[in-house]
C-alpha positions in Angstrom: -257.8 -64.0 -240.6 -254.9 -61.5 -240.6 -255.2 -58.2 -241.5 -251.9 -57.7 -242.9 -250.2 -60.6 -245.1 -246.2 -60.5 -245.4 -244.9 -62.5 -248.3 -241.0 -62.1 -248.5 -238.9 -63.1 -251.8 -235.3 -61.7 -252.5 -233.6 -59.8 -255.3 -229.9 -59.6 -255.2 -228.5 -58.7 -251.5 -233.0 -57.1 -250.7 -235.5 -58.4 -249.3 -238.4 -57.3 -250.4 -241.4 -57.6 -248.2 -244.9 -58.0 -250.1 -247.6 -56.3 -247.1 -250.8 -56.0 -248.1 -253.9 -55.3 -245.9 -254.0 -52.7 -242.9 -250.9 -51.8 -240.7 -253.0 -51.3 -237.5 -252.6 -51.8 -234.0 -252.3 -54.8 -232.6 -251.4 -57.4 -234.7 -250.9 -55.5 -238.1 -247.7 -53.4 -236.5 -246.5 -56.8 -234.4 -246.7 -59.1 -237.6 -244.6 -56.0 -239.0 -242.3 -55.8 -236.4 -241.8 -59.3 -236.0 -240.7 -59.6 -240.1 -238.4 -57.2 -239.5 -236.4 -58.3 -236.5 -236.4 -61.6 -237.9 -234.9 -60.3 -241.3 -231.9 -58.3 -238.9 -231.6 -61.7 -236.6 -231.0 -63.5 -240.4 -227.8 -60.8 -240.9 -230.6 -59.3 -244.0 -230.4 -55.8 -243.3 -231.3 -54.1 -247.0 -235.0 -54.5 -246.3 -237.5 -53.0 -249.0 -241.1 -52.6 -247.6 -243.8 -52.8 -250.3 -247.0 -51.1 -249.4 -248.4 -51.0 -253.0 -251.5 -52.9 -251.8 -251.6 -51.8 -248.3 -255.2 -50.5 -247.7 -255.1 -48.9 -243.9 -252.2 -47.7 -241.8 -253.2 -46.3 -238.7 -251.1 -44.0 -236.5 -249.5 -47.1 -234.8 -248.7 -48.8 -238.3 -246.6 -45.5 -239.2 -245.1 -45.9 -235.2 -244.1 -49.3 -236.5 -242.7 -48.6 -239.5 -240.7 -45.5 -238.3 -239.4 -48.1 -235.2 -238.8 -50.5 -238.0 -236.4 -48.4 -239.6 -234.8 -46.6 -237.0 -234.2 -50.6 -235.8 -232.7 -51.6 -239.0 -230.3 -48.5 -239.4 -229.1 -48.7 -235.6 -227.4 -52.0 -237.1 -226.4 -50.7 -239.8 -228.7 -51.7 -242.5 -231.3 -49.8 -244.9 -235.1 -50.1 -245.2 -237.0 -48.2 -247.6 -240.7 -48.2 -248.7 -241.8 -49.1 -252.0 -245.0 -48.3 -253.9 -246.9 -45.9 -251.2 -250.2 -45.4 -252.1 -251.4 -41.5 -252.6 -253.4 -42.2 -248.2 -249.9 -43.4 -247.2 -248.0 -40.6 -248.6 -250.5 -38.0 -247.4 -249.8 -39.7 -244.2 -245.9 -39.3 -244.2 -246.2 -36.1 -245.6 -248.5 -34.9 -242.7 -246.3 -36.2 -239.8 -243.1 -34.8 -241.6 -242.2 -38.6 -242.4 -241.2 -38.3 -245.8 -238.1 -37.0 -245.4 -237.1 -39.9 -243.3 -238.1 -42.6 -245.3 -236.4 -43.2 -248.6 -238.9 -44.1 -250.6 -239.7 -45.1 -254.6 -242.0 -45.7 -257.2 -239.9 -48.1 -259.1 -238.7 -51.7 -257.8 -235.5 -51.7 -260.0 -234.9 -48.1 -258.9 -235.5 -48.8 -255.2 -233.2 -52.3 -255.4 -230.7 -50.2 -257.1 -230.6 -47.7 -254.1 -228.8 -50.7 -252.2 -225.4 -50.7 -254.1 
Protein backbone atom coordinates (compact mmCIF):
# COMPACT_ATOMS: atom_id res chain seq x y z
CA UNK A 1 0.00 0.00 0.00
CA UNK A 2 1.27 3.45 -0.74
CA UNK A 3 1.79 5.91 1.62
CA UNK A 4 1.00 8.86 -0.41
CA UNK A 5 -2.13 8.70 -2.94
CA UNK A 6 -2.05 11.35 -5.93
CA UNK A 7 -5.42 11.97 -7.47
CA UNK A 8 -5.19 14.68 -10.19
CA UNK A 9 -8.45 16.58 -11.78
CA UNK A 10 -8.21 20.00 -13.64
CA UNK A 11 -9.73 23.42 -13.19
CA UNK A 12 -9.32 25.81 -16.00
CA UNK A 13 -5.54 25.92 -17.41
CA UNK A 14 -4.40 23.92 -13.11
CA UNK A 15 -3.88 20.93 -12.21
CA UNK A 16 -4.62 20.28 -9.05
CA UNK A 17 -2.97 17.38 -7.34
CA UNK A 18 -5.14 15.71 -4.48
CA UNK A 19 -1.85 14.06 -1.98
CA UNK A 20 -2.90 12.63 0.88
CA UNK A 21 -0.81 10.40 3.25
CA UNK A 22 3.05 10.95 4.20
CA UNK A 23 5.60 12.72 1.77
CA UNK A 24 8.53 10.53 3.01
CA UNK A 25 11.49 9.17 1.67
CA UNK A 26 11.45 6.73 -0.66
CA UNK A 27 8.56 6.24 -2.38
CA UNK A 28 6.34 9.14 -0.94
CA UNK A 29 8.90 12.05 -2.55
CA UNK A 30 9.41 9.64 -5.92
CA UNK A 31 5.52 9.13 -6.46
CA UNK A 32 5.76 13.09 -5.95
CA UNK A 33 8.30 13.65 -8.21
CA UNK A 34 7.23 11.44 -10.72
CA UNK A 35 3.47 13.46 -10.86
CA UNK A 36 5.23 16.30 -11.33
CA UNK A 37 7.56 15.67 -14.26
CA UNK A 38 4.85 13.87 -15.87
CA UNK A 39 2.49 17.03 -15.54
CA UNK A 40 5.77 19.32 -17.26
CA UNK A 41 6.36 16.34 -19.97
CA UNK A 42 2.28 16.91 -20.65
CA UNK A 43 3.20 20.89 -21.43
CA UNK A 44 0.82 21.39 -17.76
CA UNK A 45 2.95 23.62 -16.00
CA UNK A 46 0.32 25.63 -13.48
CA UNK A 47 0.46 22.80 -10.96
CA UNK A 48 -1.46 23.29 -7.58
CA UNK A 49 -0.24 20.79 -4.79
CA UNK A 50 -2.97 20.04 -2.18
CA UNK A 51 -1.70 18.86 1.04
CA UNK A 52 -4.92 19.45 3.01
CA UNK A 53 -4.96 15.72 4.04
CA UNK A 54 -1.25 15.14 4.02
CA UNK A 55 -0.47 13.57 7.46
CA UNK A 56 3.67 13.32 7.49
CA UNK A 57 6.29 15.06 5.44
CA UNK A 58 9.63 14.29 6.44
CA UNK A 59 12.68 16.37 5.57
CA UNK A 60 13.06 14.59 2.13
CA UNK A 61 9.17 15.21 1.35
CA UNK A 62 9.97 19.11 1.80
CA UNK A 63 13.54 18.31 -0.48
CA UNK A 64 10.96 17.04 -3.02
CA UNK A 65 8.66 19.52 -3.02
CA UNK A 66 11.17 22.44 -2.95
CA UNK A 67 12.95 20.26 -6.19
CA UNK A 68 9.43 20.05 -7.47
CA UNK A 69 9.08 23.59 -7.79
CA UNK A 70 12.32 24.85 -8.60
CA UNK A 71 11.73 22.02 -11.56
CA UNK A 72 8.47 23.48 -12.62
CA UNK A 73 9.62 27.23 -12.69
CA UNK A 74 13.06 26.44 -14.52
CA UNK A 75 10.41 25.70 -17.45
CA UNK A 76 8.57 28.32 -16.88
CA UNK A 77 5.58 27.15 -15.09
CA UNK A 78 4.00 27.77 -11.39
CA UNK A 79 3.36 25.35 -8.55
CA UNK A 80 1.92 26.39 -5.48
CA UNK A 81 0.66 24.54 -2.33
CA UNK A 82 -2.76 24.48 -1.29
CA UNK A 83 -4.37 23.78 2.16
CA UNK A 84 -1.04 23.17 4.44
CA UNK A 85 -1.84 21.82 7.52
CA UNK A 86 -0.71 23.98 10.82
CA UNK A 87 2.78 20.57 11.00
CA UNK A 88 3.44 21.52 7.29
CA UNK A 89 3.53 25.14 7.76
CA UNK A 90 5.53 24.95 11.04
CA UNK A 91 7.70 22.99 8.78
CA UNK A 92 8.18 25.71 6.01
CA UNK A 93 8.26 28.21 8.39
CA UNK A 94 11.21 26.52 10.26
CA UNK A 95 13.43 25.95 7.14
CA UNK A 96 12.63 29.55 5.88
CA UNK A 97 10.35 27.84 3.13
CA UNK A 98 7.47 29.92 3.25
CA UNK A 99 8.63 32.55 1.51
CA UNK A 100 9.29 30.44 -1.48
CA UNK A 101 6.30 28.74 -1.78
CA UNK A 102 3.25 30.59 -2.75
CA UNK A 103 0.78 29.12 -0.87
CA UNK A 104 -3.22 29.51 0.02
CA UNK A 105 -5.98 28.59 2.01
CA UNK A 106 -8.58 29.01 -0.58
CA UNK A 107 -8.89 26.78 -3.86
CA UNK A 108 -10.67 29.59 -5.93
CA UNK A 109 -8.07 32.05 -4.56
CA UNK A 110 -5.11 29.75 -5.32
CA UNK A 111 -6.61 28.88 -9.07
CA UNK A 112 -7.05 32.48 -9.46
CA UNK A 113 -3.27 33.10 -8.70
CA UNK A 114 -2.71 31.47 -12.33
CA UNK A 115 -4.17 34.30 -14.59
Amino acid sequence: MAQLSIKERESGNVTILDLSGKITIGEGSVQLRDEVRKLLLAEKKSILLNLGDVSYVDSSGIGELVSSYTTTSNQGGHLKLLNLTKKIQDLLMITKLLTVFETFDKEDAAIASFQ
